[in-house]
C-alpha positions, 0 to 999 in steps of 0.5 A: 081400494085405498092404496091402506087397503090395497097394502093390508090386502097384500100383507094379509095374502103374505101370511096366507102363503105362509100358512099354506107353506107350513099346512095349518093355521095352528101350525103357523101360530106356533112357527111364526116367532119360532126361531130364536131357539132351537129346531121344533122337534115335531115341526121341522119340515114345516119351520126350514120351509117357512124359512126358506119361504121368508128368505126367498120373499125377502130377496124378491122385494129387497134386492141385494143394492135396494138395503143397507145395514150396519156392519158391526162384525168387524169384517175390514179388520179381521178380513172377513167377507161383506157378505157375512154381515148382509145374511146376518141381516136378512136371517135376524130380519125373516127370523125376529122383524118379518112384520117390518119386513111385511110393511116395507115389502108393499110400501108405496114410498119406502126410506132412501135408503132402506136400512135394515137393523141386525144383531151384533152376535147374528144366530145366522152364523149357527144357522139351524134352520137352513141346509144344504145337502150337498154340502155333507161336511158342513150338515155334520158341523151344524149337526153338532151344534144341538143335542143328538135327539134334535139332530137325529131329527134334523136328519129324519127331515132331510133324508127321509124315504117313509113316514115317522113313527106313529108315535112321533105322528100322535106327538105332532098331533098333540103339539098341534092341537095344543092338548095338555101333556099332564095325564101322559106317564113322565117318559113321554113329557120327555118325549115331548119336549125332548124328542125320540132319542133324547136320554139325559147326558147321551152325546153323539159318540155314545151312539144310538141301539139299533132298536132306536135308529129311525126306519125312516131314513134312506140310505144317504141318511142312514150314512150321514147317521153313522158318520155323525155317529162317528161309527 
């Protein structure tokens, strides 16, 4: 096998993991390219474990004195830690240049040294795709960078205890397969889109009704909905 062949063997096992991380390949079509914007309502679990898939392949073939990168924050003038700029890096090159990462990651002679492009106003500072439970306080801080729909299911992904409800289950099944939302009454094109608990205008301290709160939530959701809430 020819050392072409042996990298497109490698770079195809690559995207055969992921697809395997987030279940399907009509999943992985439509998380691929997927975070630029906000959360996928109806496949979040699927998008933070194909983020945390990325970022743990990216520090496996890219070790932290292996790459450079520009820093473009300022961080000497306004004392701000290196370290920002190095994960601004590695979450615009897993969100927005995987393909390049991909062919670097099984180059048999790579740049010296190897240089990473990053944005100037990095979204890694926004960060919607990774979470750290046991930090509640910064959970509830990034909670209020989306709308309360999107964070109510943010918070179903992370403190879950049982199944969604059936009809996020036919939502998620109808985004899968790519069906037509067209025949479907307008209230549930919203749903679609917008998630479960989306209503025009409602921000987070107009709170929920309790016939809207998931069932799905285990206790330590339910207290950091209540918190977020601020009820």
């Amino acid at each position: 096998m020819s050392s072409r062949d042996m990298k497109d063997y490698k770079v195809g096992r690559a995207i055969c993991d992921q697809i395997r991380v987030v279940g399907s390949v009509k999943i992985y079509n439509r998380l691929e390219n997927s975070f630029t914007g906000p959360p996928d309502i109806y496949f979040m679990k699927e998008q933070f474990a194909l983020y945390k898939w990325r970022k743990q392949f990216f520090l496996a073939h890219f070790p932290e004195d292996t790459w450079i990168t520009d820093c473009n924050f300022g961080c000497g003038n306004i004392g701000s830690s290196s370290e920002n700029h190095r994960m601004a890096a590695i979450h615009y090159n897993i969100t927005e240049n995987f393909d390049k990462v991909l062919e670097l990651a099984f180059e048999d002679s790579r740049p010296d040294p190897l240089h990473f492009p990053t944005e100037y106003f990095s979204m890694w500072f926004l960060n919607k795709f990774e979470w750290d439970k046991e930090k509640e306080q910064e959970v509830l801080q990034k909670l209020t960078t989306v709308d309360l729909s999107t964070a109510v299911h943010i918070l179903c992904v992370l403190y879950s205890c049982s199944p969604p409800s059936l009809l996020q289950v036919a939502m998620r099944r109808v985004m899968e397969l790519g069906l037509s939302l067209d025949s479907l009454p307008k209230e549930l094109q919203v749903v679609a889109k917008r998630g479960l608990y989306y209503i025009e205008g409602r921000e987070a301290f107009d709170g929920l009704e309790k016939k809207e709160r998931p069932r799905c939530l285990s206790s330590e959701g339910e207290k950091m909905l209540n918190m977020f809430l601020g009820q």
